[in-house]
Structures are given as structure tokens and as C-alpha cells.
N, C-alpha and C positions, 0 to 999 in steps of 0.2 A: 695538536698531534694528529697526524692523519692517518686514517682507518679508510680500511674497503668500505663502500658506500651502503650496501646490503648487510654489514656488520653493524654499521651506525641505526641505521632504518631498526634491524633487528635490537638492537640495545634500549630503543626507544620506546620499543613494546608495539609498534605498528603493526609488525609480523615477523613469522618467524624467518631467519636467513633465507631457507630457501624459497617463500613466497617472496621475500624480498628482494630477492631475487629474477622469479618472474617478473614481477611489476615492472623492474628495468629493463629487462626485455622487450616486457610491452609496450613501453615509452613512456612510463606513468611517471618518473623519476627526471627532476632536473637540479643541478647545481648553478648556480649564478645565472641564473638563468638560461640553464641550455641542456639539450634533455640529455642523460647521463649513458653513457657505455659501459655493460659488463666488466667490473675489473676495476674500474676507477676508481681512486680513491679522494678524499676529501678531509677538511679539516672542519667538523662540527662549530669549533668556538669560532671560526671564521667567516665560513663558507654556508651560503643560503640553497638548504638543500628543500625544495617541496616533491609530496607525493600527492597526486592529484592538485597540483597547483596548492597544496594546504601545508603550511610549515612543518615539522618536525615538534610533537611534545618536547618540552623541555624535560632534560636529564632529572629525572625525579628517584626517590625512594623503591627499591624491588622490594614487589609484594607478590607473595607466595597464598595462595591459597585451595584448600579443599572445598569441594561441596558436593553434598549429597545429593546427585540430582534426579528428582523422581520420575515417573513415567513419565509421558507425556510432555516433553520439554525437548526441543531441538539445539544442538550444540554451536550453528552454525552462529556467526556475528550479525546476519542479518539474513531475516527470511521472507521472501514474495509472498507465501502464503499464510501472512499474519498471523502463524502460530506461536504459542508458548515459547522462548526462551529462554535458556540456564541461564546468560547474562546478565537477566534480569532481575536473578535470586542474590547475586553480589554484585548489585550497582551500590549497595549503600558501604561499600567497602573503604570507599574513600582513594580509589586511584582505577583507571579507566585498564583494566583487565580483558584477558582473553584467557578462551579454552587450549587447553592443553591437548591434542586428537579430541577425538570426537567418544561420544555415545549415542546410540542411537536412540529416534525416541519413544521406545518402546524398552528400552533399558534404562538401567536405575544405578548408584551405586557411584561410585570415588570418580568426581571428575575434578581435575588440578586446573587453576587459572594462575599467570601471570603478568608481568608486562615486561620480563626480561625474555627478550626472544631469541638471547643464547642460549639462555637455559631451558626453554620449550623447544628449541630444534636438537638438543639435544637427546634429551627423550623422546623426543619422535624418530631422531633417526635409524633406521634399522640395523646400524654395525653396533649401537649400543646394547640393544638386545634386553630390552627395560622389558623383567616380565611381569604379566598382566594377569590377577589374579577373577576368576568368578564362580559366583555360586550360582549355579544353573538348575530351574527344576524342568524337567523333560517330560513328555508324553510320548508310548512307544517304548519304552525299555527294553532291553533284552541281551544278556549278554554275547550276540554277537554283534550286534548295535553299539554297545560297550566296546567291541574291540577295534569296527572299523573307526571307532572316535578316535581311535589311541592311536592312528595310524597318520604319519604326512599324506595331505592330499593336495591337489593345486588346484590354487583359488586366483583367477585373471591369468591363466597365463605364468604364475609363479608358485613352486612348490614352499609349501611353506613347513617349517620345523615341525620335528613330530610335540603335539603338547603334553602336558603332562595331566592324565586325566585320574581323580580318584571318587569311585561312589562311597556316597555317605549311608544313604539311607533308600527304603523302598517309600512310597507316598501312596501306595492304591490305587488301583485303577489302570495299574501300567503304568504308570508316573514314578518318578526318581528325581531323588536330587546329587546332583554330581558336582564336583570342584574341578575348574577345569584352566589351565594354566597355560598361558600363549605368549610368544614372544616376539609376534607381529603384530600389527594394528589395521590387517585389511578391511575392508568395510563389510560388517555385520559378519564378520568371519566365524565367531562363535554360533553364530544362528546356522548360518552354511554350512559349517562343517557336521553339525548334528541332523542337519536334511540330509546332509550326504552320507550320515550313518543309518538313515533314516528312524529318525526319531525328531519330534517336534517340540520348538523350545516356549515354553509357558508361562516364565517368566526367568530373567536375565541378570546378575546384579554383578557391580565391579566391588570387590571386598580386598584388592588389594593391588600398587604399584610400585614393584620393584619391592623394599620393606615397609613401605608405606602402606599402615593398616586403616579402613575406614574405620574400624571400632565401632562405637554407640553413636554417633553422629547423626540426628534424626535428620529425617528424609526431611527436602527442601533449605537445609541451614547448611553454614560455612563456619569455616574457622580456619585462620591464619596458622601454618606450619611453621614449626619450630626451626630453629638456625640449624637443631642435630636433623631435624627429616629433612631438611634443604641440602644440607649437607651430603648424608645418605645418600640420593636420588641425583647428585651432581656425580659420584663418583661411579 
């Protein structure tokens, strides 16, 4: 059966559509040996498709998984600067995973890996509007600090939705802890947006994806989601 070539890539867990996109762009991408054009389609059980000269994993089992990932841990697939990565808290998972967006790494808290890269470009894409839950503690409080937070601001060049922000508690010192709800995934957007309220963020945590709750999940460990949260999070 033939499928767009970037849909195949994407199925196979290399990346998501639209990196797989890229790649064909770039010319990383050949079928029978000839390097592939935007658009093309192909026939997986037939056709020898490589990215970077390297085969295709073969069609294996979608695995869904959460992990807690602590500070200090970079989300990226691979980093020049030999730091700590999240990947490397669910290699023993038993199937060759990827991060779901990012956290940064100075953030904590609900990070999703899989290898179905339909379902990872799905929740990243922005018309699906997958919102992003954090418990935030701040230094600098002040309710009108509070308010410019509650407000759209534009971050690159793009306005982003107004979030939905609720304080919990005071902390002392000026500090607060606030719940703060987005439904973009700019980079470091939550940190941004509270400099732009001015107020500095102290520490950062994701507690929830679309209804997908971190729970008790100790920091550094994973666990495989349920068919009902795979579910959830597809719709």
C-alpha cells in the first residue's frame, strides 16, 4: 500500500511528519535509490526507502510513554554539549523512543516519548490546541505582575493565546506559587512570559497534558500510558 513518504518515516518513529518532512527537503531521504521529492509516495513493503543512507526501523509495536524528567536533563535526541539526557531515563523501555516537544532543562515535570510520529506531530501541532498544564513557583509577586501574566503577549514575532493563570498560595519572601495553563509550546514560553510580567521563575514543573495527569510519578522514572490516556490525548 503506498503512503506519502514523510507519513511512512513518521510511522516508523524517526520523526515526527513535519521533521520528516524537512529531511526531504534537505535531501536526507532516498527510495530505490534516488533521493526523494516532497510529495512522493512509496510502498514501505516494497520499496527501499533510507534516511541518512540508513534503512527504515522495521514496523514494530507503539509505545507510549510518560516520564518524569528532573532538572537538569536536556530533551533534545542528541547533544554537542555531553549533557544529561531525558532519553536516557527510558532506554531500558524496550523500543528506540523519542520526546514528545520539549522541556527545558531547567524544568521538571510530564515529558511524553513515543515512536509513533503520527501521534507526536499531533500533539505538537498548534490547530490541536493540546493544553499544557504547570505548577510554577515565582519570585517577585505582585498582583499586578499577576495580571500582566493573565494577559496575551507575543513571543517571536507571534501572539500567543491568553493562558489561563490561577494563584495557589503565597511562599514568603515575595514568592508564589501559581498554576499556569498554555496552549502553545514556544520555547521556554512559561519562563518568558513571567519576565514579561516581571516576576522571576524558581522553579518550573509540567503537572499536566491535555487530561493527562503526572500524579505521584517520582521524579526520574517512567511508565507506559494506558490505551484510555493514549486515547484521551489522540482525540
Amino acid at each position: 500500500m503506498t503512503e506519502r513518504i514523510q507519513k511512512i518515516i513518521a510511522s516508523r518513529g524517526v520523526a515526527s511528519r513535519r521533521k520528516a518532512e524537512a529531511m526531504i527537503v534537505a535531501g536526507r531521504v532516498s527510495c530505490n535509490g534516488r533521493i526523494c521529492l516532497l510529495g512522493e509516495s512509496a510502498d514501505p513493503d516494497i520499496d527501499t526507502i533510507l534516511v541518512d543512507g540508513k534503512p527504515l526501523p522495521s514496523a514494530g509495536e507503539k509505545t507510549y510513554i510518560m516520564l518524569h524528567k528532573p532538572r537538569g536533563y536536556v530533551t533534545t535526541t542528541s547533544d554537542e554539549k555531553g549533557r544529561k539526557n531525558a532519553t536516557q531515563l527510558v532506554a531500558d523501555c524496550g523500543q528506540r523512543v523519542y520526546p514528545v516537544g520539549r522541556l527545558d532543562m531547567d524544568s521538571e515535570g510530564l515529558l511524553l516519548f513515543t515512536n509513533d510520529g503520527e501521534f507526536a506531530n499531533r500533539l505538537m501541532h498548534p490547530k490541536h490546541e493540546v493544553n499544557k498544564t504547570y505548577l510554577v513557583l515565582v519570585d517577585g509577586y505582585s498582583e499586578t505582575a499577576f495580571q500582566k501574566l493573565c494577559q496575551p503577549v507575543t513571543l517571536d514575532g507571534y501572539t500567543i493565546a491568553r493562558p489561563t493563570v490561577r494563584f495557589l498560595s503565597h511562599e514568603g519572601n515575595g514568592n508564589a506559587k501559581l498554576e499556569v495553563v498554555i496552549h502553545e509550546g514556544r520555547n521556554r514560553q512559561v519562563r518568558r512570559m513571567c519576565d514579561m510580567a516581571g516576576m522571576s521563575v524558581l522553579r518550573l514543573i509540567r503537572i499536566a497534558e491535555g487530561e493527562l495527569q503526572l500524579g505521584n510519578l517520582p521524579a526520574g522514572k517512567w511508565r507506559t500510558l494506558t490505551d484510555k490516556e493514549v486515547e484521551l490525548l489522540k482525540r
